[in-house]
PDB file of N, H, CA, C and O in Angstrom:
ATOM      1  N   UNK A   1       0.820  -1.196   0.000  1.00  0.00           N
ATOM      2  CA  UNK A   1       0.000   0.000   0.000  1.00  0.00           C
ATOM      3  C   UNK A   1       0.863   1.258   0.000  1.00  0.00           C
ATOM      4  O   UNK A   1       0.540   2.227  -0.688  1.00  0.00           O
ATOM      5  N   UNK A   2       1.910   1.255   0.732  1.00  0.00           N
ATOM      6  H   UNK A   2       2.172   0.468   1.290  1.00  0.00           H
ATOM      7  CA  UNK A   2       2.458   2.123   0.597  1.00  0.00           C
ATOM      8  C   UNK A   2       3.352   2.815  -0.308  1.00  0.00           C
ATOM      9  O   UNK A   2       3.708   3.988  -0.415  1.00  0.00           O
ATOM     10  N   UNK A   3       3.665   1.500  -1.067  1.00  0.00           N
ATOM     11  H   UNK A   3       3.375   0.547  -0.981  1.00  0.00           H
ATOM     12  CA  UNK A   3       4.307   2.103  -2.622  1.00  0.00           C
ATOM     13  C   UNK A   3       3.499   2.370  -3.967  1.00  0.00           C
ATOM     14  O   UNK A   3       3.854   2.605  -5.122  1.00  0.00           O
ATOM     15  N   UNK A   4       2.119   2.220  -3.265  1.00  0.00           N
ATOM     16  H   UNK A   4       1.830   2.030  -2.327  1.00  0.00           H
ATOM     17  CA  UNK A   4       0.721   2.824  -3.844  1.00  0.00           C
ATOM     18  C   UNK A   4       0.909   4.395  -3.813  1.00  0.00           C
ATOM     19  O   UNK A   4       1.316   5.001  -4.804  1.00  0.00           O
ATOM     20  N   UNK A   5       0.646   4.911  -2.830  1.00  0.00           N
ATOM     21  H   UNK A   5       0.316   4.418  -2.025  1.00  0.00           H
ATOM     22  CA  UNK A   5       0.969   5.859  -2.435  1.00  0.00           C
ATOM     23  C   UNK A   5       1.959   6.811  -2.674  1.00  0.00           C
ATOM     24  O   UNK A   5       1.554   7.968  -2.789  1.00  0.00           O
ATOM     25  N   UNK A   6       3.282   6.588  -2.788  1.00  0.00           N
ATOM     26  H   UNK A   6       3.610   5.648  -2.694  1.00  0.00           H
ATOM     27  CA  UNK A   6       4.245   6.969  -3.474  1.00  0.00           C
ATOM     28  C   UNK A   6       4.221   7.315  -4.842  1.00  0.00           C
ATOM     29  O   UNK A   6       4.864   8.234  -5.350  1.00  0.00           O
ATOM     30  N   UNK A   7       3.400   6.489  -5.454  1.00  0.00           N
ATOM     31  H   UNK A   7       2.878   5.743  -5.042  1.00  0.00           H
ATOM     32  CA  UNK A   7       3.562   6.221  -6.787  1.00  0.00           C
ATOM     33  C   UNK A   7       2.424   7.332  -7.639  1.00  0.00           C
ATOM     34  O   UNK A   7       2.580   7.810  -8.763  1.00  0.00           O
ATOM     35  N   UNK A   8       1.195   7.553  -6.632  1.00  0.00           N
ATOM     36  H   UNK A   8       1.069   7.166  -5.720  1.00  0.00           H
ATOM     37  CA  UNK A   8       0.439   8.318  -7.322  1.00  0.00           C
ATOM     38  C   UNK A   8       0.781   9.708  -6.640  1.00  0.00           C
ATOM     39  O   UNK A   8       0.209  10.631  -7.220  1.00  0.00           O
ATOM     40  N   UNK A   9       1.422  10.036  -5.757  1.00  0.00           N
ATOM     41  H   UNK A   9       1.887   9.287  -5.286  1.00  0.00           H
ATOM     42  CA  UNK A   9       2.077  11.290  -5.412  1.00  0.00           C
ATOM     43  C   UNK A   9       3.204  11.517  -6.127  1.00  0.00           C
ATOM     44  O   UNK A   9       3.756  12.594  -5.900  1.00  0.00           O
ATOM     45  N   UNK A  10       3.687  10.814  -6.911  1.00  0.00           N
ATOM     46  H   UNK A  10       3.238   9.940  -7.095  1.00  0.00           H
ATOM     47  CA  UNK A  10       4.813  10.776  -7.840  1.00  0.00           C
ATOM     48  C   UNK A  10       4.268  11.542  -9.011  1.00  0.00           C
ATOM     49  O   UNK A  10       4.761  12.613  -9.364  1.00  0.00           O
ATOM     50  N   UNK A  11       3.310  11.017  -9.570  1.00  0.00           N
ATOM     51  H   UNK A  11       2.909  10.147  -9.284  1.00  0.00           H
ATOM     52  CA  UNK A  11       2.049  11.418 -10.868  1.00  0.00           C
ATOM     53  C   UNK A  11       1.547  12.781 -10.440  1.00  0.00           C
ATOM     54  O   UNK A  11       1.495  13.610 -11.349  1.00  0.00           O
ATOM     55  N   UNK A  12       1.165  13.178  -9.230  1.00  0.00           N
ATOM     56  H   UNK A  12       1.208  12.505  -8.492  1.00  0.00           H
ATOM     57  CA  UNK A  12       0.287  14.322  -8.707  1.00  0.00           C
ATOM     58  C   UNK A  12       1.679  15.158  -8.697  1.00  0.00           C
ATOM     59  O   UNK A  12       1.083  16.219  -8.517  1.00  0.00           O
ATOM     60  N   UNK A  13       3.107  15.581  -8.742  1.00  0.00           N
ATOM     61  H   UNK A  13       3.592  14.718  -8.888  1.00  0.00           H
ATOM     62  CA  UNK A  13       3.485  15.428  -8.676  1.00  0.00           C
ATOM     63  C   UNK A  13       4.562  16.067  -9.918  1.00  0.00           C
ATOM     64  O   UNK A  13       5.257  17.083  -9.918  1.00  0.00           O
ATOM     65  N   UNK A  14       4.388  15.146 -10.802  1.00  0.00           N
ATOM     66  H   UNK A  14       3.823  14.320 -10.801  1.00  0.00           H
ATOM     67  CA  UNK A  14       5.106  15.342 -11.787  1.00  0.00           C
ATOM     68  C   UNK A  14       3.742  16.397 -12.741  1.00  0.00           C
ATOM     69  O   UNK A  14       3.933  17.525 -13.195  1.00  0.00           O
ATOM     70  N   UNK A  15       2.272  15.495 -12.830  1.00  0.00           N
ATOM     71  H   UNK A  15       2.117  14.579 -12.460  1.00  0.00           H
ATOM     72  CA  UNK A  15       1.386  16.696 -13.435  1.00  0.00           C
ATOM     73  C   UNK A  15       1.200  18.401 -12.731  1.00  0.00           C
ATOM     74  O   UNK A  15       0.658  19.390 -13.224  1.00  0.00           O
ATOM     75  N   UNK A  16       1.731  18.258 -11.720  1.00  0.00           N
ATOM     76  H   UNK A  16       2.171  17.455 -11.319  1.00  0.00           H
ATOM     77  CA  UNK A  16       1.527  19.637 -11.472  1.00  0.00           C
ATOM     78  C   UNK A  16       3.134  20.133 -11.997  1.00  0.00           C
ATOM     79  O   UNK A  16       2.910  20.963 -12.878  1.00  0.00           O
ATOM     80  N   UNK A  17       4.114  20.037 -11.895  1.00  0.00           N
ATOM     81  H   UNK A  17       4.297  19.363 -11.179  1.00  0.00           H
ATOM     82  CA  UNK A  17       5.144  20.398 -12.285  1.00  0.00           C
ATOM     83  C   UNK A  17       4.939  21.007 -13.983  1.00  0.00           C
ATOM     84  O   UNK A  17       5.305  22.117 -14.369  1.00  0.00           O
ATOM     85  N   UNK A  18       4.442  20.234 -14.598  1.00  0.00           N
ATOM     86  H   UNK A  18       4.144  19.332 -14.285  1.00  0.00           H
ATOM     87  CA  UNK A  18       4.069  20.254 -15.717  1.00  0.00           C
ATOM     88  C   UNK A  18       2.524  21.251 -16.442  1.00  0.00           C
ATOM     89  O   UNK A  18       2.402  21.605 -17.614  1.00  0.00           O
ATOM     90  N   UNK A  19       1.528  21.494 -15.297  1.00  0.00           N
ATOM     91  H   UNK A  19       1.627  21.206 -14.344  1.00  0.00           H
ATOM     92  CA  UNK A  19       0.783  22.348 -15.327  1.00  0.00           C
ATOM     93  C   UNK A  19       1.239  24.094 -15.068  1.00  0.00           C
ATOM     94  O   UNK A  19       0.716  25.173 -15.347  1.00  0.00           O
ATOM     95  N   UNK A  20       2.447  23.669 -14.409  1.00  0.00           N
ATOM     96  H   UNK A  20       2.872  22.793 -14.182  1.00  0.00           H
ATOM     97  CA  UNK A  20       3.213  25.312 -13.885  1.00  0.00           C
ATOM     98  C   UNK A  20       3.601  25.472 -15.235  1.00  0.00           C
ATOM     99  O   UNK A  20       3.059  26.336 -15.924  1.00  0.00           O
ATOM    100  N   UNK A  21       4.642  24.599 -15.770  1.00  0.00           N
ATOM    101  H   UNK A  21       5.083  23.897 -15.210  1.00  0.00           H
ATOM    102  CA  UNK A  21       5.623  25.081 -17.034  1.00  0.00           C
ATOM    103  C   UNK A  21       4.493  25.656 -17.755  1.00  0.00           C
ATOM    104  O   UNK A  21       4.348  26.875 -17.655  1.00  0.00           O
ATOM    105  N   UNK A  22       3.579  24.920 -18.541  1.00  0.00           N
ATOM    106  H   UNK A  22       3.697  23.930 -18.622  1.00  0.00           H
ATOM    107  CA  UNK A  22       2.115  25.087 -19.244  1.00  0.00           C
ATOM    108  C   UNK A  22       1.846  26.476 -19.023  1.00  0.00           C
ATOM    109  O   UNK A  22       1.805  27.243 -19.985  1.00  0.00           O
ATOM    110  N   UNK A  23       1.642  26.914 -17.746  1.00  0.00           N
ATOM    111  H   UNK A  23       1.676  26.292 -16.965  1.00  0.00           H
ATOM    112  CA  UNK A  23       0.601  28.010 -16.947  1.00  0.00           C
ATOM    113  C   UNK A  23       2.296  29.338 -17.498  1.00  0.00           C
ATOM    114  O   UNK A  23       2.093  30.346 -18.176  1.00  0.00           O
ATOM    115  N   UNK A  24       3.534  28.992 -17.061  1.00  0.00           N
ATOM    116  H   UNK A  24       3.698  28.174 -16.510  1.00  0.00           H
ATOM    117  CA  UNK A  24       4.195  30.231 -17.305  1.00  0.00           C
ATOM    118  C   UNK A  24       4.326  30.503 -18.451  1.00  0.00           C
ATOM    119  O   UNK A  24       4.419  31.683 -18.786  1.00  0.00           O
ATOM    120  N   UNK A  25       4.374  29.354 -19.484  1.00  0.00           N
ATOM    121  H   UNK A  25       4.299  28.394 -19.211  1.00  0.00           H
ATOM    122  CA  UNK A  25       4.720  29.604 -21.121  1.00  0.00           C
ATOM    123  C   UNK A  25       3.567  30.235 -21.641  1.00  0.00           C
ATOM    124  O   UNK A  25       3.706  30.916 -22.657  1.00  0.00           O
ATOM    125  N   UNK A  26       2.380  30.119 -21.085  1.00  0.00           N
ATOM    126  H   UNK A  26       2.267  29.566 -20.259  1.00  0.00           H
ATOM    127  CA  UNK A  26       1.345  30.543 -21.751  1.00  0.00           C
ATOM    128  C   UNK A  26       0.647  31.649 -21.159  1.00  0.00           C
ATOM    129  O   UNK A  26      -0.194  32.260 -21.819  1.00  0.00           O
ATOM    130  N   UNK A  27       0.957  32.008 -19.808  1.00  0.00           N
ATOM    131  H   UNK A  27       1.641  31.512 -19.272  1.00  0.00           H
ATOM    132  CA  UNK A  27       0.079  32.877 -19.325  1.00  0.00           C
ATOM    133  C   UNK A  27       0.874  34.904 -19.814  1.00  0.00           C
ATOM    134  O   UNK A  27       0.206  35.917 -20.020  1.00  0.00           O
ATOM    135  N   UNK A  28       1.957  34.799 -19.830  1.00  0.00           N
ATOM    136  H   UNK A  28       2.500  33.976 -19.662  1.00  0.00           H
ATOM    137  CA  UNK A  28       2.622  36.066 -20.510  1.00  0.00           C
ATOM    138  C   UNK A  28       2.210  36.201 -21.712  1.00  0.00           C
ATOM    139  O   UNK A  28       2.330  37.358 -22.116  1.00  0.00           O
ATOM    140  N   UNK A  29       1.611  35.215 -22.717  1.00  0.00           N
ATOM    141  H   UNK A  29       1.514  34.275 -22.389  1.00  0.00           H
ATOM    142  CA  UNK A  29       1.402  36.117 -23.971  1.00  0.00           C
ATOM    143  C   UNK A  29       0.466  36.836 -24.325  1.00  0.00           C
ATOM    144  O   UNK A  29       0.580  37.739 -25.154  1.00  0.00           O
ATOM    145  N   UNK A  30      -0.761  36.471 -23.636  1.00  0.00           N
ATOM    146  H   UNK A  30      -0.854  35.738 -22.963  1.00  0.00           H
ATOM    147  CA  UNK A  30      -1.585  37.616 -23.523  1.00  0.00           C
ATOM    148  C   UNK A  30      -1.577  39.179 -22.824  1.00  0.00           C
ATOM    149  O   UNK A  30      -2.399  40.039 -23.141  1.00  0.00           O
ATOM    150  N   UNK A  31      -0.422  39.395 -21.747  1.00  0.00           N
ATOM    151  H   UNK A  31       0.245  38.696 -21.490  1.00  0.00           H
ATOM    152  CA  UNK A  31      -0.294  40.103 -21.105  1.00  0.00           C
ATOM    153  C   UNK A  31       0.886  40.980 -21.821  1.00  0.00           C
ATOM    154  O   UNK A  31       0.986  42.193 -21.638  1.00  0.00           O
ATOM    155  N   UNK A  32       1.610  40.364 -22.506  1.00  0.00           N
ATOM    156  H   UNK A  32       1.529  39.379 -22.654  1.00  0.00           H
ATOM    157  CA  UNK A  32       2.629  40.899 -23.616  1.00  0.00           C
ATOM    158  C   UNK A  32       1.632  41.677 -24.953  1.00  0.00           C
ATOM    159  O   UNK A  32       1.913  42.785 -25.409  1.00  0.00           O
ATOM    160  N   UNK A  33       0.782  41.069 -25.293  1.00  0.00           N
ATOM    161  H   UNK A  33       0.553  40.169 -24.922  1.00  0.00           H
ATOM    162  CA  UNK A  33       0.230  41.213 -26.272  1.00  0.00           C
ATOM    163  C   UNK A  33      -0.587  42.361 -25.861  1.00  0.00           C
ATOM    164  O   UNK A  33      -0.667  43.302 -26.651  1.00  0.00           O
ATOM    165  N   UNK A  34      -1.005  42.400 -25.100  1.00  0.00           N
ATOM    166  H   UNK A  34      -0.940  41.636 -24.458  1.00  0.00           H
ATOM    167  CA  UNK A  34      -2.226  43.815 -24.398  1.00  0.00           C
ATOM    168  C   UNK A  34      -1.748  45.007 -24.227  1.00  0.00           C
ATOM    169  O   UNK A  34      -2.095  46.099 -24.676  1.00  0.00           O
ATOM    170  N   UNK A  35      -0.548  44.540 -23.223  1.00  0.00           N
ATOM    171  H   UNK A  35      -0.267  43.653 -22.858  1.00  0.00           H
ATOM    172  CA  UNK A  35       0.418  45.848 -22.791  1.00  0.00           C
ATOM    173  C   UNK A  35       1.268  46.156 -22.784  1.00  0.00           C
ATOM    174  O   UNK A  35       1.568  46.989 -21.928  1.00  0.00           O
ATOM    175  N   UNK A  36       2.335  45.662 -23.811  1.00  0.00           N
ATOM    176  H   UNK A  36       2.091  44.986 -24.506  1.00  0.00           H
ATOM    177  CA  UNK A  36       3.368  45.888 -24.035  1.00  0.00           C
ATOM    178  C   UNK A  36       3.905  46.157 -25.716  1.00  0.00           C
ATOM    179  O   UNK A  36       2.882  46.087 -26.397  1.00  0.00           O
ATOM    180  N   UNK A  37       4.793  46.360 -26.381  1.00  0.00           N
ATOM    181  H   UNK A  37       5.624  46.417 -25.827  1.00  0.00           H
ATOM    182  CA  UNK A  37       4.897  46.726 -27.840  1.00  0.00           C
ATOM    183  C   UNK A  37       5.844  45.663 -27.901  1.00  0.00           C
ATOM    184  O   UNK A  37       6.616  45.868 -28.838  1.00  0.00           O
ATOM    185  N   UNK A  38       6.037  44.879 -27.442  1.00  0.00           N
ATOM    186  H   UNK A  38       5.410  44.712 -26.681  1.00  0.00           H
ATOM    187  CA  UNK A  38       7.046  43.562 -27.624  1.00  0.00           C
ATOM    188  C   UNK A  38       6.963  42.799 -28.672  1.00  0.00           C
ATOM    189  O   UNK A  38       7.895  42.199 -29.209  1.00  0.00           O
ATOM    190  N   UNK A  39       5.581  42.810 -29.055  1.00  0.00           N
ATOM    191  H   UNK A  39       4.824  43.297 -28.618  1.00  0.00           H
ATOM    192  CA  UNK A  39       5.418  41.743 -30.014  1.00  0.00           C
ATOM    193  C   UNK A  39       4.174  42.400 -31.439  1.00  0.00           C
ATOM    194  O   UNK A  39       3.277  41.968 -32.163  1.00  0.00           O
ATOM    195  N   UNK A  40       4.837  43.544 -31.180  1.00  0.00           N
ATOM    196  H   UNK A  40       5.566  43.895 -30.592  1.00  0.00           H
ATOM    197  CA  UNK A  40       4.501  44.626 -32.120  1.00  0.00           C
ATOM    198  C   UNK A  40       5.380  44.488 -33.816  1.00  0.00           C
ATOM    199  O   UNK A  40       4.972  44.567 -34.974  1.00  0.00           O
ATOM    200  N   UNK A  41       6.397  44.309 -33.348  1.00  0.00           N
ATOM    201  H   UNK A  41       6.729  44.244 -32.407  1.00  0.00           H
ATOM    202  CA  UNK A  41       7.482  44.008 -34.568  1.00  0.00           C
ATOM    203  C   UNK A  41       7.243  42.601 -35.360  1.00  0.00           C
ATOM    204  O   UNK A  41       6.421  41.719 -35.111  1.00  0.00           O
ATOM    205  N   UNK A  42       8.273  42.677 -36.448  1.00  0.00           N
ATOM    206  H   UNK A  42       8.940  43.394 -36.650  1.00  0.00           H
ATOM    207  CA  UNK A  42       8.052  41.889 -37.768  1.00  0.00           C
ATOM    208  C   UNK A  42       9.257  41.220 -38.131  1.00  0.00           C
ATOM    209  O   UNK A  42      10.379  41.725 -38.157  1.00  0.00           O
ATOM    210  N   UNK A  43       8.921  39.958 -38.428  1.00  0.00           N
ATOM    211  H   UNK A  43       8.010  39.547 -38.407  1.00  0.00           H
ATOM    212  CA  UNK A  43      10.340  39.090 -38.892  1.00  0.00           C
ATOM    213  C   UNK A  43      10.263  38.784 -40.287  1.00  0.00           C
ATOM    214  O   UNK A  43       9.567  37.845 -40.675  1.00  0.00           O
ATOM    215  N   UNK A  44      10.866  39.440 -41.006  1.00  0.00           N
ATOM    216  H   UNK A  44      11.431  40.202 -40.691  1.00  0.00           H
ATOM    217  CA  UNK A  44      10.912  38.390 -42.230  1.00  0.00           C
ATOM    218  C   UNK A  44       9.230  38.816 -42.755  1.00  0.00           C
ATOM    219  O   UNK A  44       8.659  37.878 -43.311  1.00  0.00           O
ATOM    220  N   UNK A  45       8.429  40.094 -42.631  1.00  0.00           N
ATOM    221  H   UNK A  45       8.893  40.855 -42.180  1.00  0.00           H
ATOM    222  CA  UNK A  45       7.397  40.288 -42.626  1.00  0.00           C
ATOM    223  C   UNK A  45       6.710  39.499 -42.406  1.00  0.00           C
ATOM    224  O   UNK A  45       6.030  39.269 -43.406  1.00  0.00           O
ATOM    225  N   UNK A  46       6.356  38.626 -41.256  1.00  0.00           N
ATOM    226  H   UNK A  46       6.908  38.813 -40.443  1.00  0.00           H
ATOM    227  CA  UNK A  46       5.630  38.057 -40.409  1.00  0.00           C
ATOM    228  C   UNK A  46       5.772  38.639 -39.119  1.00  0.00           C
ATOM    229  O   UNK A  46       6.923  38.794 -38.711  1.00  0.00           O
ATOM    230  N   UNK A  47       4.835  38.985 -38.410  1.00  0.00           N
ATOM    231  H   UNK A  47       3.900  38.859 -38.741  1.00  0.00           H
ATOM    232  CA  UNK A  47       4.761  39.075 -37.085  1.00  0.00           C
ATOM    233  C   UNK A  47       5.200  38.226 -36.266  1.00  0.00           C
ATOM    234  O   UNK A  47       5.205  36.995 -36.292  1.00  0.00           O
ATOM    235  N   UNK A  48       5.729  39.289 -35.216  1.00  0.00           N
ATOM    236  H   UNK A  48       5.725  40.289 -35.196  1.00  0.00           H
ATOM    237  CA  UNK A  48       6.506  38.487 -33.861  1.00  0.00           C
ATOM    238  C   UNK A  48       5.580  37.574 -33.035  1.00  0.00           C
ATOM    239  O   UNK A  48       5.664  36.447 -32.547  1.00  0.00           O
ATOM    240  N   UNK A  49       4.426  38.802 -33.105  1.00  0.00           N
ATOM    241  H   UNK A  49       4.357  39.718 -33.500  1.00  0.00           H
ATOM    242  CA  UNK A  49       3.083  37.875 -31.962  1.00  0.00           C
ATOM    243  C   UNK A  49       2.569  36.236 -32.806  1.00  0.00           C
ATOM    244  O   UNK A  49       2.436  35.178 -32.191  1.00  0.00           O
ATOM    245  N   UNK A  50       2.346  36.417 -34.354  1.00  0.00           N
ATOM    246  H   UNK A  50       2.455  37.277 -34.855  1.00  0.00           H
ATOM    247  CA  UNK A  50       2.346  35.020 -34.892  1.00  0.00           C
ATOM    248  C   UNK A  50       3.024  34.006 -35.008  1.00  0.00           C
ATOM    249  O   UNK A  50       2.646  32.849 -35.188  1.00  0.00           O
ATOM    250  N   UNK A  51       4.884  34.750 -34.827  1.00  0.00           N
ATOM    251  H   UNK A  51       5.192  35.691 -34.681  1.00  0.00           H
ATOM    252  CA  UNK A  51       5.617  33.259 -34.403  1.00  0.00           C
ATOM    253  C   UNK A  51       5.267  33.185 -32.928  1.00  0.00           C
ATOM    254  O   UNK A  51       5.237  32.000 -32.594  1.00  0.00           O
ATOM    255  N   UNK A  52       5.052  33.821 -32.143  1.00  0.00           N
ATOM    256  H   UNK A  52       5.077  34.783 -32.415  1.00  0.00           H
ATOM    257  CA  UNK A  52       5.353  33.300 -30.813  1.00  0.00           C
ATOM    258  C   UNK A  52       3.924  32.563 -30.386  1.00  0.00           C
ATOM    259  O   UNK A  52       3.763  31.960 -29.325  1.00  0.00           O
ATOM    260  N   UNK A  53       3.024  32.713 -31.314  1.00  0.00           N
ATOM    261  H   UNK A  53       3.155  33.203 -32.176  1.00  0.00           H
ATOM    262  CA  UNK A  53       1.813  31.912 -31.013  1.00  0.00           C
ATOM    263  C   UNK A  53       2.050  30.729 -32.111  1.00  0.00           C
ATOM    264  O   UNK A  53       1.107  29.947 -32.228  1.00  0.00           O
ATOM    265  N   UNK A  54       3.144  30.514 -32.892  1.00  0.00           N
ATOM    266  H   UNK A  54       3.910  31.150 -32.797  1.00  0.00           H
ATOM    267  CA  UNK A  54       3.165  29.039 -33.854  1.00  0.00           C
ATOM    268  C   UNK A  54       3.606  28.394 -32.802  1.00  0.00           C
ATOM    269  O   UNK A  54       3.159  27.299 -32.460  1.00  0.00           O
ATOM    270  N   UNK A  55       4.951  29.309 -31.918  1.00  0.00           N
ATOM    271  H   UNK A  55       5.314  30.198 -32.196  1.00  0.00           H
ATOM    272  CA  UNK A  55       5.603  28.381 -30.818  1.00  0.00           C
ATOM    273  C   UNK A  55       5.206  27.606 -30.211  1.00  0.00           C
ATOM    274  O   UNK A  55       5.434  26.397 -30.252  1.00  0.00           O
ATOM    275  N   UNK A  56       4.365  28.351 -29.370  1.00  0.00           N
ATOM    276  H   UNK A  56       4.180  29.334 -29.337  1.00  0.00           H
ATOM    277  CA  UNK A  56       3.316  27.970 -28.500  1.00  0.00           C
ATOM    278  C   UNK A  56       2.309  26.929 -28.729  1.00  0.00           C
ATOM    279  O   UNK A  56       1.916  26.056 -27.956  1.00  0.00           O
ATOM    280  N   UNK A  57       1.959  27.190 -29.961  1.00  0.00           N
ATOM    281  H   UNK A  57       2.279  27.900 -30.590  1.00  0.00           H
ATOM    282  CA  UNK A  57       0.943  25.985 -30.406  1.00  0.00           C
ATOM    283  C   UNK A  57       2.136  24.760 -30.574  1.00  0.00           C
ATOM    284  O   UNK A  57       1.608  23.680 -30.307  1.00  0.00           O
ATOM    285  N   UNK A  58       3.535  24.605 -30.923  1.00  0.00           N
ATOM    286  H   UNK A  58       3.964  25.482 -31.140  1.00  0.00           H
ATOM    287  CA  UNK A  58       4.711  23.239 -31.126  1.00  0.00           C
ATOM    288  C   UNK A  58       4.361  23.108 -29.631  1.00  0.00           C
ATOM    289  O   UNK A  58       3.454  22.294 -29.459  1.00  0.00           O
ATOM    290  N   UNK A  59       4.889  23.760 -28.338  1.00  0.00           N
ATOM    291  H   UNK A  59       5.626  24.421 -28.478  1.00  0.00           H
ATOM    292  CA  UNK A  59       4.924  23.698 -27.104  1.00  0.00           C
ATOM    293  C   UNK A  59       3.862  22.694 -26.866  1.00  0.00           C
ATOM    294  O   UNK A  59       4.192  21.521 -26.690  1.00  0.00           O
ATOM    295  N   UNK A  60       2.356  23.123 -26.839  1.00  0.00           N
ATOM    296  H   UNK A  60       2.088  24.076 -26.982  1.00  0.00           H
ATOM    297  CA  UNK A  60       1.226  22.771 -26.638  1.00  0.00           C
ATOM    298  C   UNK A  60       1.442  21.032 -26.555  1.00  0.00           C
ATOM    299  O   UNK A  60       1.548  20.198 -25.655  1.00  0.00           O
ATOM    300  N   UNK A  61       1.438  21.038 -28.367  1.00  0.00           N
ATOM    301  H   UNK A  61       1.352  21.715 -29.098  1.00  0.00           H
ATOM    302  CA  UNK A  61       1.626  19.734 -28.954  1.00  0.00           C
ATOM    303  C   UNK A  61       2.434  19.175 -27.852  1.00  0.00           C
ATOM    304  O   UNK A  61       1.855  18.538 -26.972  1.00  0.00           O
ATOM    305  N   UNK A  62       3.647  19.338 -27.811  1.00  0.00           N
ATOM    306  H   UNK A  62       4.118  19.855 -28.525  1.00  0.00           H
ATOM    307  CA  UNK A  62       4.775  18.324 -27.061  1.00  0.00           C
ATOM    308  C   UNK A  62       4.496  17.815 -25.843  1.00  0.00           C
ATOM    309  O   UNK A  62       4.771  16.684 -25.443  1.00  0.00           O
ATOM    310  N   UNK A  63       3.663  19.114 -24.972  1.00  0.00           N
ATOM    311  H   UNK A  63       3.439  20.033 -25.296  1.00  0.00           H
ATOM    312  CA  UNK A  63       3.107  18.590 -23.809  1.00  0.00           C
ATOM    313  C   UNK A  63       2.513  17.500 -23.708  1.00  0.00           C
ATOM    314  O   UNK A  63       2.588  16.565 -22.911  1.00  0.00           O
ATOM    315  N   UNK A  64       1.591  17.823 -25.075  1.00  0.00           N
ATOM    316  H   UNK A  64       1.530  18.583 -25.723  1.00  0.00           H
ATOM    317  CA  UNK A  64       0.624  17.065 -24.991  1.00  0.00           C
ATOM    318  C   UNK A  64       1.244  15.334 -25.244  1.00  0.00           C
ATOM    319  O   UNK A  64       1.089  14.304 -24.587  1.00  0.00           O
ATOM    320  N   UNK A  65       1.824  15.576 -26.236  1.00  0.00           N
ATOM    321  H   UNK A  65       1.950  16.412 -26.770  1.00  0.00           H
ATOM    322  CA  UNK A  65       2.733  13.985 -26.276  1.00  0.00           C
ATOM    323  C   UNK A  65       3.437  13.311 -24.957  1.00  0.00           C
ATOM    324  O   UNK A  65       3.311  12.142 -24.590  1.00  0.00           O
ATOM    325  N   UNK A  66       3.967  14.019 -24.534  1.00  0.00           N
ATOM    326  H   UNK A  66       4.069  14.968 -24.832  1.00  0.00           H
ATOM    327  CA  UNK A  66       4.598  13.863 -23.009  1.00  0.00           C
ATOM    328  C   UNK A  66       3.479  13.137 -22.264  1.00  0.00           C
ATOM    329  O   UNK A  66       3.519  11.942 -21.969  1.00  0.00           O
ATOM    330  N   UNK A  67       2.116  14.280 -21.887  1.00  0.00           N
ATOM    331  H   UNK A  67       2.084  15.250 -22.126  1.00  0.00           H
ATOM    332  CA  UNK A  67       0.951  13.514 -20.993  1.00  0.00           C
ATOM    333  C   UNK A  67       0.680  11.789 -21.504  1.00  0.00           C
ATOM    334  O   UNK A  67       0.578  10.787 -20.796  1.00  0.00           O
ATOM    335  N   UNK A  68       0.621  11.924 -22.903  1.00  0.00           N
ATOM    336  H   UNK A  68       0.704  12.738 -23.478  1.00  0.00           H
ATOM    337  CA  UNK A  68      -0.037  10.938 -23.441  1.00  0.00           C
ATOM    338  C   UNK A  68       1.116   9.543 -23.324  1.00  0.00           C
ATOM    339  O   UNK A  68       0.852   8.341 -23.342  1.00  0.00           O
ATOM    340  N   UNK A  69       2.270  10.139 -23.219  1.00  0.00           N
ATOM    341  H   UNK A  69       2.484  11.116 -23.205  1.00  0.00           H
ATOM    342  CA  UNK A  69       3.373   8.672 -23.238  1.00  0.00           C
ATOM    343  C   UNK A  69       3.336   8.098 -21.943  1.00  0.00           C
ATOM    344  O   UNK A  69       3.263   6.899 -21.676  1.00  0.00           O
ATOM    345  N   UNK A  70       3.415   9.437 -20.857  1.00  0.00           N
ATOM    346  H   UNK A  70       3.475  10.411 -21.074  1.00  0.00           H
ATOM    347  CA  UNK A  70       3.437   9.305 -19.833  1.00  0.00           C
ATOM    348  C   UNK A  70       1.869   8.431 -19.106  1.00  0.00           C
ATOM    349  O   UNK A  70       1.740   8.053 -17.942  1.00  0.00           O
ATOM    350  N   UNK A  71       1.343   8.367 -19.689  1.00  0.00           N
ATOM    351  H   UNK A  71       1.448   8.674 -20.635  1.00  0.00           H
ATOM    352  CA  UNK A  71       0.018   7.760 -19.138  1.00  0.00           C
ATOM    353  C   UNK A  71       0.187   6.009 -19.696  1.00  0.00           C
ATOM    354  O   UNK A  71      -0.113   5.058 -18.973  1.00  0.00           O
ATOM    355  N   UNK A  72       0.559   5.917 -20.674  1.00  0.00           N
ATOM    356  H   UNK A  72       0.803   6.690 -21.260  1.00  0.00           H
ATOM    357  CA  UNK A  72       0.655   4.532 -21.196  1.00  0.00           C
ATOM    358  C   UNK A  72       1.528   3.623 -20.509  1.00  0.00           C
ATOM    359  O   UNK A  72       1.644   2.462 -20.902  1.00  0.00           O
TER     360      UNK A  72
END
């Protein structure tokens, strides 16, 4: 029982570790985007704010692969 225990505090654990990264990568770009001129500029005439939201959407993905390996 007790390496029951361990094991799903291990999981509780590692998903919250992983809900922070999630929560910091994603919670600045709206707050960049509102109030700041950071992502005002242009690369290669594409916008900064559209790569940093392609990023974000690769990020997303990977997490998401991670949860999903990690569960199997």
């Amino acid at each position: 029982m007790a390496s029951g225990r361990s094991d799903i505090a291990e999981r509780k654990r590692s998903a919250l570790l992983r809900a922070a990264l999630v929560l910091a990568v994603f919670a600045p770009y709206p707050i960049l985007a509102l109030t700041t001129p950071v992502l005002d500029g242009t690369v290669a005439g594409v916008s900064v704010g559209y790569l940093v939201g392609f990023v974000e959407l690769m990020f997303a993905w990977a997490v998401a692969l991670v949860y999903v390996r990690s569960r199997a």
